[in-house]
Backbone as JSON Lines, residues from 0, in Angstrom:
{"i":0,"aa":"X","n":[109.44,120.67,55.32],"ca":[109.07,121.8,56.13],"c":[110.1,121.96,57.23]}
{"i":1,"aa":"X","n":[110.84,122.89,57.49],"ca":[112.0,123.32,58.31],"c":[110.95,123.8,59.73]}
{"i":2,"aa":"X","n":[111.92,122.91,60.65],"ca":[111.26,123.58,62.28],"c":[112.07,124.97,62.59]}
{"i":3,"aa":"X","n":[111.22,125.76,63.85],"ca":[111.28,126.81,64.04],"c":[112.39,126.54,65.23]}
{"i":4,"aa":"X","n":[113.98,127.62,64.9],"ca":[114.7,127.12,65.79],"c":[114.23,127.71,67.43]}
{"i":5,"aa":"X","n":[114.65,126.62,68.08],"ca":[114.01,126.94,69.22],"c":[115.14,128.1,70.65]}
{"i":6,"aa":"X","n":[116.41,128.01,69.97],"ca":[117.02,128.78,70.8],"c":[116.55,130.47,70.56]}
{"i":7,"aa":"X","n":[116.24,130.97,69.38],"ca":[115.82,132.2,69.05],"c":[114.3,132.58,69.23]}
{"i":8,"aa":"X","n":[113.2,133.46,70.02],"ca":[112.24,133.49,69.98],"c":[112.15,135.07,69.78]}
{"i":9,"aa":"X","n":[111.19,135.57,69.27],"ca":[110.95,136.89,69.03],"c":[109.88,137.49,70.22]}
{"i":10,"aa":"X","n":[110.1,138.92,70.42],"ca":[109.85,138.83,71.52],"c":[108.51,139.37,72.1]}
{"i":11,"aa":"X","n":[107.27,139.22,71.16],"ca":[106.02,139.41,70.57],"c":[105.55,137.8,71.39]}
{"i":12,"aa":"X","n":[106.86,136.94,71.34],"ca":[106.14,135.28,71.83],"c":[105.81,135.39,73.63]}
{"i":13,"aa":"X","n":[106.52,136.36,74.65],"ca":[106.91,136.26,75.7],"c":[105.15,137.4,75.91]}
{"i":14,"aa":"X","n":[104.92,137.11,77.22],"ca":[103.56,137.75,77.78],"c":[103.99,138.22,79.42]}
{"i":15,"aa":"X","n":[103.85,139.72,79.07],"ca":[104.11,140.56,80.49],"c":[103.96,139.87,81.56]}
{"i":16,"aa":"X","n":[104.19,139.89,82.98],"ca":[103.41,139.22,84.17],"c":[102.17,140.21,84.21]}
{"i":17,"aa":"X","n":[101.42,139.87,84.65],"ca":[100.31,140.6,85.3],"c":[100.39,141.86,86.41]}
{"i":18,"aa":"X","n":[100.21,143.03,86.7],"ca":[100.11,143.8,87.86],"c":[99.56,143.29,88.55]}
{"i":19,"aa":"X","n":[99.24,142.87,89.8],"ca":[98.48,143.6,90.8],"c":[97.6,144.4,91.0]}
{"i":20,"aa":"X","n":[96.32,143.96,90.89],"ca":[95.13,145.06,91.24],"c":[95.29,146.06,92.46]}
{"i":21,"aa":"X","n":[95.54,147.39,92.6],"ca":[95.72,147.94,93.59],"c":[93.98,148.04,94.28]}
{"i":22,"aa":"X","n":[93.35,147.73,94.0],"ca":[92.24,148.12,93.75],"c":[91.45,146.89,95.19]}
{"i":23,"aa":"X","n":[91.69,145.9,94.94],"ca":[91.67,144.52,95.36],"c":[92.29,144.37,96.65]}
{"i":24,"aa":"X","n":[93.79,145.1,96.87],"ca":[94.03,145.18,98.17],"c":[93.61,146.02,98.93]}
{"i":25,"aa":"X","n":[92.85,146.81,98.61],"ca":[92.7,147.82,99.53],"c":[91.2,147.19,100.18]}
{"i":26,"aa":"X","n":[90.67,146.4,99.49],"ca":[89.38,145.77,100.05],"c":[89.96,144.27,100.98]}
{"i":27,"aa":"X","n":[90.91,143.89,101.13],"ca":[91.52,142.93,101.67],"c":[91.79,143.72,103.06]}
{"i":28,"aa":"X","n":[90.71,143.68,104.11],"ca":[90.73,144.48,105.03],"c":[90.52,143.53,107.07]}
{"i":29,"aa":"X","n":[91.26,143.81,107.36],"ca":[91.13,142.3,108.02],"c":[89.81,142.46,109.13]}
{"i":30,"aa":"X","n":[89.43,141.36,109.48],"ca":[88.0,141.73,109.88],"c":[88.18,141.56,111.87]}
{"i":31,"aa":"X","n":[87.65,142.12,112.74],"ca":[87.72,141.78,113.94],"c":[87.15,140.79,114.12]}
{"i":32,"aa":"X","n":[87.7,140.1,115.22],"ca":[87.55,138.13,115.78],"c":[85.78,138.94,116.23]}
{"i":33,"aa":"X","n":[85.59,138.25,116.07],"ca":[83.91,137.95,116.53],"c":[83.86,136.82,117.59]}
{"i":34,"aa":"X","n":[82.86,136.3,118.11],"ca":[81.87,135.32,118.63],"c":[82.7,134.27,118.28]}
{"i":35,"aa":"X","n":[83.54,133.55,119.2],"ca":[83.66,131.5,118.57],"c":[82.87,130.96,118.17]}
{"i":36,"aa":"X","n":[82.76,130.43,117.07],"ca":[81.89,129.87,116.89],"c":[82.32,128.51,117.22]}
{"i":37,"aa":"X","n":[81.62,127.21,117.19],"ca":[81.19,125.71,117.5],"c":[81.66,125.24,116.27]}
{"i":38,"aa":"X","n":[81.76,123.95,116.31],"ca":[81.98,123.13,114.89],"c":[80.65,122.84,113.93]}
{"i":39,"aa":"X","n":[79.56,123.38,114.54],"ca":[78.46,123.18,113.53],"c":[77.65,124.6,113.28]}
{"i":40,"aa":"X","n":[78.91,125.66,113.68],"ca":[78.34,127.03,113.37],"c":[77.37,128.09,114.27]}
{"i":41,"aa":"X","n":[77.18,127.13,115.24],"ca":[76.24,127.97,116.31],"c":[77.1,128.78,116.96]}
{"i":42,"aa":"X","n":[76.74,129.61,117.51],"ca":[77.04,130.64,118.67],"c":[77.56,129.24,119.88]}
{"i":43,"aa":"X","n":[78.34,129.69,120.84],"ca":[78.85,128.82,121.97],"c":[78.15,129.52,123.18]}
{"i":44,"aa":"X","n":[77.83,128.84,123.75],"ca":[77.01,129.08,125.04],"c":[78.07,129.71,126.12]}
{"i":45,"aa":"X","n":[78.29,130.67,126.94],"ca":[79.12,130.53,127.53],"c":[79.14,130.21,129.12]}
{"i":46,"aa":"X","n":[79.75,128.52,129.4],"ca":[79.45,127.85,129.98],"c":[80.91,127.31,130.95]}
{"i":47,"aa":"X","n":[80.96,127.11,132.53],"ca":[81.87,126.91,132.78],"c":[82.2,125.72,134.06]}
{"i":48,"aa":"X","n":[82.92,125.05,134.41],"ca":[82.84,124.1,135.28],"c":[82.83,122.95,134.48]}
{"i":49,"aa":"X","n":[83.14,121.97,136.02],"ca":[83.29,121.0,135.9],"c":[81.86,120.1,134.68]}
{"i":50,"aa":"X","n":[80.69,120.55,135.65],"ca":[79.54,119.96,134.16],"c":[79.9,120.21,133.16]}
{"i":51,"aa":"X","n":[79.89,121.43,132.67],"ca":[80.24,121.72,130.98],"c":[80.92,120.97,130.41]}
{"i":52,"aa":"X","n":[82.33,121.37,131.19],"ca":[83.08,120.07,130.25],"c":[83.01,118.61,130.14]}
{"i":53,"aa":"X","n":[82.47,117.87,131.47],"ca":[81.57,116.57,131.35],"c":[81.14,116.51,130.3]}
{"i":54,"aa":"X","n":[80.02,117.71,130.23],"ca":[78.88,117.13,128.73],"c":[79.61,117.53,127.64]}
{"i":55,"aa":"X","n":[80.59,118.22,127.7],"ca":[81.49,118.59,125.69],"c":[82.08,117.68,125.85]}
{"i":56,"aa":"X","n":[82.66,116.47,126.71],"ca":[83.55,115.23,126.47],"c":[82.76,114.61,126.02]}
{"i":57,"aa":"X","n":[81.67,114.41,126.48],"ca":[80.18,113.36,126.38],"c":[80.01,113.59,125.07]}
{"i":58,"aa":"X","n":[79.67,115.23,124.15],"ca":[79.29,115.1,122.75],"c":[80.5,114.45,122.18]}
{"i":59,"aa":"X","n":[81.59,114.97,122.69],"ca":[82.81,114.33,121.53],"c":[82.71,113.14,121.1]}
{"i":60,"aa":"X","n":[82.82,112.58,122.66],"ca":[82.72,110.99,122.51],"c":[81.68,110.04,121.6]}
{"i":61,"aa":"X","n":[80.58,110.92,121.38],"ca":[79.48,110.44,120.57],"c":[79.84,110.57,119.44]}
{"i":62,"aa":"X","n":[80.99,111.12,118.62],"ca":[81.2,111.68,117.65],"c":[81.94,110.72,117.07]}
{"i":63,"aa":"X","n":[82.49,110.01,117.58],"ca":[83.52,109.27,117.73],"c":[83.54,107.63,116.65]}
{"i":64,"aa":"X","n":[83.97,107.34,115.84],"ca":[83.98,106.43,115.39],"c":[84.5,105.49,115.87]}
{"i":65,"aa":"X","n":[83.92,104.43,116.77],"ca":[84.78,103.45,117.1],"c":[84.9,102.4,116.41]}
{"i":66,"aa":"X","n":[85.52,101.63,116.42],"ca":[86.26,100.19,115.86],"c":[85.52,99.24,116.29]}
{"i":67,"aa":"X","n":[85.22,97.89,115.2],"ca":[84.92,96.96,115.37],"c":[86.07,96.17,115.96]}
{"i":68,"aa":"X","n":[85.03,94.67,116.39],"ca":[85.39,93.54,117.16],"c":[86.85,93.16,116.08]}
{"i":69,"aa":"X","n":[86.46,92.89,115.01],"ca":[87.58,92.51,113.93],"c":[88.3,93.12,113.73]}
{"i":70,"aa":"X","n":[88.37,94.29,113.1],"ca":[89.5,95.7,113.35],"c":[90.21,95.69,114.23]}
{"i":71,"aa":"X","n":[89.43,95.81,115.88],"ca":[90.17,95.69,117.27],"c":[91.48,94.68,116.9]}
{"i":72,"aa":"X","n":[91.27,93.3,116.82],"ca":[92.05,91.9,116.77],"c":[92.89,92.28,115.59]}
{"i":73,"aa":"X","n":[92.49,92.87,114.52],"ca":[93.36,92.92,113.63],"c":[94.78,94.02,113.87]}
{"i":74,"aa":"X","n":[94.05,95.06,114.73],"ca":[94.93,96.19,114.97],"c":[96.07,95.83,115.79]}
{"i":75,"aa":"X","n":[95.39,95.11,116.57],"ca":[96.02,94.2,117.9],"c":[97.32,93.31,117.77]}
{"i":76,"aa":"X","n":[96.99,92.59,116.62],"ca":[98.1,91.71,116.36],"c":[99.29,92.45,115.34]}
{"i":77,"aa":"X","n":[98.66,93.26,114.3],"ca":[99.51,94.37,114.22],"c":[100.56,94.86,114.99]}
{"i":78,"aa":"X","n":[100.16,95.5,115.82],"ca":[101.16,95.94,117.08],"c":[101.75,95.07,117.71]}
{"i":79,"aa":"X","n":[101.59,94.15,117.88],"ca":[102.28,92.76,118.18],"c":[103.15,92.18,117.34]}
{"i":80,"aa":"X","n":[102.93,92.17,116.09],"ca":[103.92,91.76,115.58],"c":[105.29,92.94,115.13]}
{"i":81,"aa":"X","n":[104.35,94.19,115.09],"ca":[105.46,95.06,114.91],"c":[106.26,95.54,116.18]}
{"i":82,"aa":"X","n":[106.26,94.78,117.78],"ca":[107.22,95.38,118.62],"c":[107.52,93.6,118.97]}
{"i":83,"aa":"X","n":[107.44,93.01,118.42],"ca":[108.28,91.9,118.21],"c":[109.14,91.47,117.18]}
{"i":84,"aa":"X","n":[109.47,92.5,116.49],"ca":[110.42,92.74,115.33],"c":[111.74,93.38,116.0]}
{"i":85,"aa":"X","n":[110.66,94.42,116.19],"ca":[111.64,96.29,116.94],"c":[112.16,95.25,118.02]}
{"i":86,"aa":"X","n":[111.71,94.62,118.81],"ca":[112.37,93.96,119.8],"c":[113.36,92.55,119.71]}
{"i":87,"aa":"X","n":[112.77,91.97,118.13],"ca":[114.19,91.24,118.37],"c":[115.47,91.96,117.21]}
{"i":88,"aa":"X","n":[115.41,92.82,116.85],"ca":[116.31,93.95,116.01],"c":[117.1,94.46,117.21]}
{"i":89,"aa":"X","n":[116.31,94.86,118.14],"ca":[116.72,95.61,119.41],"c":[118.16,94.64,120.16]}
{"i":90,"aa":"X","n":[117.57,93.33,120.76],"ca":[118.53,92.53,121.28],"c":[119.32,92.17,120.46]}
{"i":91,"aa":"X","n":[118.94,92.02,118.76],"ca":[120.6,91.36,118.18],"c":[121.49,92.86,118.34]}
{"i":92,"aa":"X","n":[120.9,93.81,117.66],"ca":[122.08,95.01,117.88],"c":[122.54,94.8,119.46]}
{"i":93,"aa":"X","n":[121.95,94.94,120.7],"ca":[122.75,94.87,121.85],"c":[123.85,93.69,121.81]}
{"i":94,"aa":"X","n":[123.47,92.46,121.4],"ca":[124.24,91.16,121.68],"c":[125.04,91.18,120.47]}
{"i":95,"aa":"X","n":[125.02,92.07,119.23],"ca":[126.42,92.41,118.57],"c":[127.23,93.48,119.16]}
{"i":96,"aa":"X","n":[126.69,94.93,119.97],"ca":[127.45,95.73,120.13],"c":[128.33,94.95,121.55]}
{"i":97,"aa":"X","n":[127.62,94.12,122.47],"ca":[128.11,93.56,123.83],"c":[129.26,92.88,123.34]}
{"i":98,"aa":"X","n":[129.07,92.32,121.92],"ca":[130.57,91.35,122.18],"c":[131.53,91.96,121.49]}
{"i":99,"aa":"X","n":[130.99,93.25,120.24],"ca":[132.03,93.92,120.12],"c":[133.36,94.64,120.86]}
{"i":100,"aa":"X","n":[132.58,95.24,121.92],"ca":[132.93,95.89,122.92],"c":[133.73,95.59,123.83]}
{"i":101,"aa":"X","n":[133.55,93.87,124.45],"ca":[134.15,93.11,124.76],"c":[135.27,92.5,124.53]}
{"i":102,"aa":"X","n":[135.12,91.93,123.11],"ca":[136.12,90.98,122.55],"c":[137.49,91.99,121.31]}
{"i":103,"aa":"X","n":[136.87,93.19,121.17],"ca":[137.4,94.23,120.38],"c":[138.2,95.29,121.42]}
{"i":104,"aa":"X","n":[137.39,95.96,121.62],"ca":[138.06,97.41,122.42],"c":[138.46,97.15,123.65]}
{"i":105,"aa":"X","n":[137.82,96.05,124.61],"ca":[138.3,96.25,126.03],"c":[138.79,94.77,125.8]}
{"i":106,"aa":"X","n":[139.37,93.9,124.9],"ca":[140.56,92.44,124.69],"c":[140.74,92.13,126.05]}
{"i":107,"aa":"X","n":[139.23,91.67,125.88],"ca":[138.89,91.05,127.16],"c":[138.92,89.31,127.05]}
């Protein structure tokens, strides 16, 4: 059984692009900003001062996933070990560029 060569296709194989519904944009109509709404869909109170924002820090904060005792220590030493890397990377590059500088360019 002989395959169908693939550089030649007839042109019955190829499929138009699609138009564009004109129909569709014309209902794509942009809508005026309304009312802010809240993160759980209510209407926003409109509220101002120093209280208000007290108590919207206060909900945030409730919102808030904090970290365990173990996590804490784990995160902790994390960061510890990663700027005690960065920091001794840090001083060999200085104490190679210092003696380059030195013993090279200023033949000291």
């Amino acid at each position: 059984m002989a395959r169908p060569s693939r550089t030649r296709r007839k042109r019955s194989d190829y499929q138009a692009p699609a138009q564009p519904e004109r129909s569709r944009a014309r209902q794509r109509q942009v809508k005026p900003a309304g009312q802010p709404k809240s993160q759980t869909g209510q209407k926003r109170e409109k509220r101002s001062g120093l209280r208000a924002f007290i108590g919207e820090c206060w909900a945030e904060l409730r919102k808030v996933d904090w970290p365990g005792r173990q996590q804490l220590v784990s995160a902790t030493i994390v960061v510890i070990i990663a700027v005690a890397i960065t920091g001794a990377y840090l001083f060999a590059a200085d104490w190679v560029f210092q003696r380059f500088v030195r013993d090279v360019l200023l033949n000291l």
